[in-house]
C-alpha positions in Angstrom: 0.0 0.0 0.0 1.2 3.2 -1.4 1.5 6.1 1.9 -0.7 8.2 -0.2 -3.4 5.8 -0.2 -6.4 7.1 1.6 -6.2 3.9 4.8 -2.8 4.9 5.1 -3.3 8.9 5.5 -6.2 7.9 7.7 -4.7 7.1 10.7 -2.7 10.4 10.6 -5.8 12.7 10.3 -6.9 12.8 14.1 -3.4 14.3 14.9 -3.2 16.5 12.0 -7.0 17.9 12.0 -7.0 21.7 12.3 -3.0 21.9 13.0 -0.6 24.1 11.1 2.1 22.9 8.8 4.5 25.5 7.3 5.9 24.8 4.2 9.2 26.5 2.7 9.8 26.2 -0.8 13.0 27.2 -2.5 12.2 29.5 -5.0 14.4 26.8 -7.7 11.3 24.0 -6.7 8.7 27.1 -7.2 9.6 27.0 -11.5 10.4 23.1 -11.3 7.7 21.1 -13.4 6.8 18.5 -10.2 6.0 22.3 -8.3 2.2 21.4 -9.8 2.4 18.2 -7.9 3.2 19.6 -4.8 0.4 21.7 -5.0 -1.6 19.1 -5.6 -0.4 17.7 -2.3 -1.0 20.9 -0.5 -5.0 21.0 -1.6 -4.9 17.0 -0.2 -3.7 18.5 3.3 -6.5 21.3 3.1 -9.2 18.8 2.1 -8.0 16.9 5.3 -8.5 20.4 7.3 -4.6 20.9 8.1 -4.3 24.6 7.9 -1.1 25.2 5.7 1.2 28.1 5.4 3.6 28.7 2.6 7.1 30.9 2.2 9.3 30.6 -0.6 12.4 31.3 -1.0 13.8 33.4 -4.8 17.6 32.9 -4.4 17.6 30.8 -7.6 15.6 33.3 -9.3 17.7 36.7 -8.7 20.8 34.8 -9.8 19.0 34.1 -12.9 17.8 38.0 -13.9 21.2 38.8 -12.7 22.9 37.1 -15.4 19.8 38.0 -17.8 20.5 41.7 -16.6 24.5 41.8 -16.2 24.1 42.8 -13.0 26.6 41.3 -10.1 23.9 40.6 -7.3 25.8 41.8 -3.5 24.2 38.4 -2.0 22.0 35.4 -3.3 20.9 33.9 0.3 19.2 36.8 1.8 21.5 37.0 4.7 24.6 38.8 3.8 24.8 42.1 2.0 22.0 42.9 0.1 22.4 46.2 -2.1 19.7 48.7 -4.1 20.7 46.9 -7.4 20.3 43.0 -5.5 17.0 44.5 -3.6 15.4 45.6 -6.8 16.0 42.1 -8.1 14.6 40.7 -5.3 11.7 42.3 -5.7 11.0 41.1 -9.5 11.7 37.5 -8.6 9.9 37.2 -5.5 6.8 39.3 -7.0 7.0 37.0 -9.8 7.0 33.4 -7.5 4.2 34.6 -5.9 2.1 35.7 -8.8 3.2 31.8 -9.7 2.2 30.1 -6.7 -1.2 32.3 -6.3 -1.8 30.8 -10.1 -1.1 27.4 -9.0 -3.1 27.3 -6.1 -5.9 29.0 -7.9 -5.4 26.4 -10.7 -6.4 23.8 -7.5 -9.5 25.4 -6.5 -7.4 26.7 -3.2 -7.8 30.6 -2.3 -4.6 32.1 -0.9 -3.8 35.7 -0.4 0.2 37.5 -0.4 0.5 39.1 3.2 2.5 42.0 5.0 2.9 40.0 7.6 6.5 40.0 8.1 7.7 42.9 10.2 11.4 43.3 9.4 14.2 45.6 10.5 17.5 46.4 9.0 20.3 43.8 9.9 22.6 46.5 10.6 26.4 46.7 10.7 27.9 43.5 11.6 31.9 43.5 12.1 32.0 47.1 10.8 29.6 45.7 7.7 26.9 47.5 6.9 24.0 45.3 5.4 22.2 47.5 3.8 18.7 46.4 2.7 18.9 42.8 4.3 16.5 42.4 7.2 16.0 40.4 9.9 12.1 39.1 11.4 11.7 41.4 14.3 8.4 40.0 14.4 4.9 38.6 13.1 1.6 39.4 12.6 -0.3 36.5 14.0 -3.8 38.2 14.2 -3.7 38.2 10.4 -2.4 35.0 9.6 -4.6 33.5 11.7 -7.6 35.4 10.5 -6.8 34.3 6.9 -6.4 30.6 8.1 -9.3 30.5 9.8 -11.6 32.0 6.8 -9.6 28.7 4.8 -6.9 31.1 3.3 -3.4 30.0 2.1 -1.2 32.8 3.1 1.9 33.1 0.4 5.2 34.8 2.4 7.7 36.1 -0.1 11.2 36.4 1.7 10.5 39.9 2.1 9.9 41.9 5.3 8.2 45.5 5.6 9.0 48.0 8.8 6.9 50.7 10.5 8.0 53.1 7.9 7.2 51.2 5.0 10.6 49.9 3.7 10.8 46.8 2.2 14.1 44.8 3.2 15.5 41.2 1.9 15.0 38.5 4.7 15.8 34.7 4.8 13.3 32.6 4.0 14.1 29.8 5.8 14.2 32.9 8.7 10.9 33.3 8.0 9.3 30.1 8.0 11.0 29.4 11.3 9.4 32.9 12.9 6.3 31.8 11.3 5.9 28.2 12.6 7.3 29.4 16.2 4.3 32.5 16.2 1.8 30.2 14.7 3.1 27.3 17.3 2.7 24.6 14.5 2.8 21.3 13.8 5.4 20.9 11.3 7.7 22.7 9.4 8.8 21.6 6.4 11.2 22.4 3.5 11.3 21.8 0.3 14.9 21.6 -1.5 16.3 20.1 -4.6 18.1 17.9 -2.1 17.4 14.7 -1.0 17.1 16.0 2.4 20.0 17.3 4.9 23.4 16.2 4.0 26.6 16.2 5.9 29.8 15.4 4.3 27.5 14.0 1.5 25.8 11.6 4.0 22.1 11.5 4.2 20.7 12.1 7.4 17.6 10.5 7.7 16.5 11.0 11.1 17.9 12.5 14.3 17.0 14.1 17.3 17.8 17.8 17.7 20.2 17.6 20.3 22.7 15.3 17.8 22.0 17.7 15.0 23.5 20.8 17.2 26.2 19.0 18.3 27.0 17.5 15.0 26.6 21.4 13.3 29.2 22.7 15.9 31.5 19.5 15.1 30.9 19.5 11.4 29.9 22.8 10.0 32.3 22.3 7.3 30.3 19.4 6.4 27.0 21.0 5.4 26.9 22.8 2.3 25.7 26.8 2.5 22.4 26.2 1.9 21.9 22.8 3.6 23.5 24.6 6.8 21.1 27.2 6.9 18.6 24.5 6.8 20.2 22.7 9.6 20.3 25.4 11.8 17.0 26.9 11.5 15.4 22.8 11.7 17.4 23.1 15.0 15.8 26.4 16.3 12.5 25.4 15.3 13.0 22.3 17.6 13.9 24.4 20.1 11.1 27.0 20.1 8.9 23.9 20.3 8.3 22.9 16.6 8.0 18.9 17.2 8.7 17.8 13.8 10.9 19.5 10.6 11.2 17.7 7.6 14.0 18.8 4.6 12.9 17.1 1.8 13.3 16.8 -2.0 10.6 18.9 -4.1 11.4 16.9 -7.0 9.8 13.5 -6.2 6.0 13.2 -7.3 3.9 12.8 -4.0 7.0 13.4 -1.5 5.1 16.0 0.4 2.1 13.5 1.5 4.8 10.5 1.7 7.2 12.4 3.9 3.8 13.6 6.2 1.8 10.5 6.1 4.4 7.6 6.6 6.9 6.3 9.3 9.4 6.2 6.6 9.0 9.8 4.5 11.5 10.2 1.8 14.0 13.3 3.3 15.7 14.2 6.8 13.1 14.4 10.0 14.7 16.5 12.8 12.4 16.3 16.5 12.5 17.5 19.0 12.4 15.6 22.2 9.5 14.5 22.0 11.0 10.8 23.4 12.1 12.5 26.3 9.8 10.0 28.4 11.4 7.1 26.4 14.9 5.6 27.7 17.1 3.2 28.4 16.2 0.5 31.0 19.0 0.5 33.9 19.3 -2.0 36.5 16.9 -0.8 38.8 14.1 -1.2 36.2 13.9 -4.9 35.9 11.4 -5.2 38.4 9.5 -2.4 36.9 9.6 -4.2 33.5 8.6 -7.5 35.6 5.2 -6.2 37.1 4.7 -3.9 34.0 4.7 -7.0 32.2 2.9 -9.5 34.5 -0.4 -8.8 33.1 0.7 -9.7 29.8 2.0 -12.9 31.0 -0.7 -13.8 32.4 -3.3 -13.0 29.6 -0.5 -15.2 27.5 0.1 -12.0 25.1 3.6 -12.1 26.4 6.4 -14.4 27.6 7.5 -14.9 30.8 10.9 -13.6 30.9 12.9 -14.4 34.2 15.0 -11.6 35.9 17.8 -13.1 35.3 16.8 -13.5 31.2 16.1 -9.7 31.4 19.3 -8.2 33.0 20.8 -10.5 30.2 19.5 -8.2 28.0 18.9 -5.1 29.3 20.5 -3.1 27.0 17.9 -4.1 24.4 15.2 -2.5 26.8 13.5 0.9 27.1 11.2 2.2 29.4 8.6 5.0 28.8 7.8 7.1 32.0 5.5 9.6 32.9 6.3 11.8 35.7 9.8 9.2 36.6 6.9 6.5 37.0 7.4 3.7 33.8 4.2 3.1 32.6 5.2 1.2 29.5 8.2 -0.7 28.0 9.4 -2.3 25.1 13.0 -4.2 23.9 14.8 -4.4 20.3 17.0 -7.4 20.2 19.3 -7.3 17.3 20.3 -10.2 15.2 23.1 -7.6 12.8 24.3 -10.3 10.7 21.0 -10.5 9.2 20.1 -7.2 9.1 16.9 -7.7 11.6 15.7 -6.5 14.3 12.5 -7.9 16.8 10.0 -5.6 18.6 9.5 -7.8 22.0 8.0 -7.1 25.1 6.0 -4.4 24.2 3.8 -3.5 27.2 1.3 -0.2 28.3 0.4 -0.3 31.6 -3.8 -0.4 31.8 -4.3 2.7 33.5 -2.2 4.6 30.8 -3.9 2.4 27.4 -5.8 4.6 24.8 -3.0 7.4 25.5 -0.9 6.6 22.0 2.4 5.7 24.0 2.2 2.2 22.7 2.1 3.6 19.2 5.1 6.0 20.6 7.0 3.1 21.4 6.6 1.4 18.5 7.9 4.3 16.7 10.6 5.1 19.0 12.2 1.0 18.1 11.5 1.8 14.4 13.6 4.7 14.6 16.4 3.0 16.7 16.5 0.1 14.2 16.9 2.7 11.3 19.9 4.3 13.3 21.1 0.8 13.6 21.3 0.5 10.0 18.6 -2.6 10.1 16.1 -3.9 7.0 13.6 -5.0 8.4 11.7 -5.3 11.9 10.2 -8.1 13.4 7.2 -8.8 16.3 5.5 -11.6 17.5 1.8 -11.7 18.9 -0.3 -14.1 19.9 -3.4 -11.4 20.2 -2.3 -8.2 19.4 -1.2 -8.8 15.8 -4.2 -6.5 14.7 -2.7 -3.7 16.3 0.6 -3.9 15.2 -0.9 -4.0 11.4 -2.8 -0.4 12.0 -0.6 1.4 14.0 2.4 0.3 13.3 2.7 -0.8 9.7 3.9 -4.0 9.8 2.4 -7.5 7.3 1.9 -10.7 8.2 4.8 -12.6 7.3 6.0 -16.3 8.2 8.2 -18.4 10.1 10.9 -18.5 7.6 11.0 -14.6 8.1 12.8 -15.0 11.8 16.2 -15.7 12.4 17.2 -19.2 12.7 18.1 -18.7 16.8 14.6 -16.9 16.9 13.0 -19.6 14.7 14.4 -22.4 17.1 12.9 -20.6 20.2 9.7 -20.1 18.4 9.6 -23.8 17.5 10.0 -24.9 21.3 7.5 -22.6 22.7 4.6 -23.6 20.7 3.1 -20.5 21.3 2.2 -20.2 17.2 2.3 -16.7 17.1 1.7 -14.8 14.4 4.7 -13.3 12.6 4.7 -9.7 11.3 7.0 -8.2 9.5 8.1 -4.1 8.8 10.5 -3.9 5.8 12.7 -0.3 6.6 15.0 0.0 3.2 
């Protein structure tokens, strides 16, 4: 099943329903011929009542009338100088991407509306520099957007800021999709590049949490190209001002947007922030907690009886999730890395904390480790709750012959004849 079939956006639309997504676009996806696609994808998120935001970006576009003019432009990524002569090409290519996008989104039966609504001041002199007509987002006006979104509006942002007196200055775009999505406190940011997603020494990263992503940007800066860095550190910022989820992806691949929104896997770079916090490790001290957590379970025969001994054994292959430093859930990932697998075991929710999601959390949290680990596929086994790992989690029924031959032994002996499912991640 395709992500962008309608069972698989499905589960995604309680969470998603009257949330805001901000989408960047760099101006060179705005005059790409896939840009009508990802429109397309933006009037599937309305019809699902996401409210939707998009800034683009024109960077690609002033360096083309600046060749077609013979004019040397004094900066192409809206944050260093930005002269008259670069300003007034600004102006022409960002007044022209909008005038596109309006068309487009017009062309979809979507009504959308170019704001003021970024409030910009001059930059100022930086090291004795003075920057002229680049800005900076002193701030945003919410009332309108929100007015707009509410009435079903798109609102357009060109990277273009306006101050008290009427000036216009040059701002980032990606500046201004992160000021946007921190006022509008949404749901997602996104950006759309003609990358694959964020690259560091010409390494995809697929997912990572935002604390690894600033340390790796003050390890590696060199690592990140220009534009990918400015990405980088704005996904981080966002994280921090409490945007739970930004996506980089590539604006070039037909039905990205809804695959990188409505799938575990998406197709680019997902930075979070820490939203795991209440998911860790297991330490010693836990085992007991995993025992009685887990006792239930055992006793409904939806799980096996692991002895302590079997557990501290493997402990590093446990995590517990806790609410308030009280674990209320738990689940392990044993590894077989020869084979490239990986099995979701043990997965428990305490019943006075079911119905929450945290199961589905957990399940998502072991996904994501296995990807870091590198693995193809993941594995469970249920005796009753198969049903539930096929709608929340995404995994097929699969067979015996799937598990490991260690794992295939055990399953042999225990006679248990659980079902087993099967997640393919690459």
């Amino acid at each position: 099943m395709k992500p962008t079939d309608l069972r698989g956006i499905l589960q995604y639309i309680p969470q998603f329903r009257e949330r805001t997504f901000i989408i960047s676009i760099d101006g060179a996806i705005v005059t790409d011929e896939n840009f009508a696609n990802i429109l397309l994808d933006v009037a599937v998120l309305r019809s699902l009542n996401i409210r939707v935001v998009l800034v683009h970006g024109a960077s690609a576009q002033v360096k083309l009338l600046a060749e077609e003019q013979g004019v040397k432009p004094s900066d192409l990524d809206g944050d260093g100088i930005t002269d008259a002569a670069t300003l007034k090409l600004a102006l022409t290519a960002a007044n022209r991407l909008t005038h596109e996008i309006l068309e487009g989104l017009s062309a979809n039966d979507l009504r959308a509306a170019c704001t003021n609504a970024i409030i910009a001041h001059p930059m100022g002199i930086i090291g004795g520099v003075d920057h002229l007509f680049t800005g900076k987002v002193e701030r945003v006006d919410v009332d309108l957007l929100q007015t707009l979104l509410s009435q079903g509006v798109v609102p357009v942002l060109p990277p273009l800021g306006f101050d008290g007196d009427g000036k216009t200055y040059r701002v980032n775009s990606d500046g201004v999709a992160l000021a946007v999505a921190e006022a509008l406190r949404a749901a997602k940011l996104i950006f759309i590049t003609t990358a694959d997603g964020l690259l560091c020494q010409g390494k995809l990263i697929r997912q990572m949490i935002v604390g690894e992503l600033e340390a790796l940007l003050d390890k590696s800066r060199s690592g990140f190209e220009p534009e990918m860095f400015s990405k980088a550190q704005h996904a981080a910022a966002a994280c921090r001002a409490g945007i739970q989820r930004v996506h980089v992806i590539n604006g070039k691949v037909d039905e990205g947007l809804l695959a990188e929104v409505f799938s575990n896997e998406g197709i680019g770079t997902l930075i979070y922030a820490n939203e795991y916090q209440q998911i860790r490790p297991a330490k010693k001290k836990d085992i007991r907690a995993i025992q009685m957590l887990t006792a239930k379970g055992v006793k409904a025969d939806e799980l096996v009886k692991r002895t302590r001994a079997s557990i501290e054994k493997s402990l590093a292959d446990y995590f517990i999730f806790e609410i308030d430093k009280n674990p209320v859930a738990c689940a392990a990932l044993h590894v077989y890395p020869e084979l490239g697998k990986g099995e979701l075991a043990s997965l428990y929710v305490s019943p006075s904390h079911e119905n929450q999601g945290i199961g589905r959390k957990l399940i998502h949290f072991v996904e994501a480790r296995a990807r870091e680990l590198g693995l193809n596929e993941l594995l469970a086994l249920s005796t009753q709750a198969f049903t539930y790992f096929q709608s929340k989690g995404g995994f097929v029924e699969g067979r015996p012959d799937d598990l490991p031959p260690a794992r295939r032994e055990k399953y042999d002996q225990s006679g248990r004849n659980s079902k087993v499912l099967v997640k393919r991640l690459k």
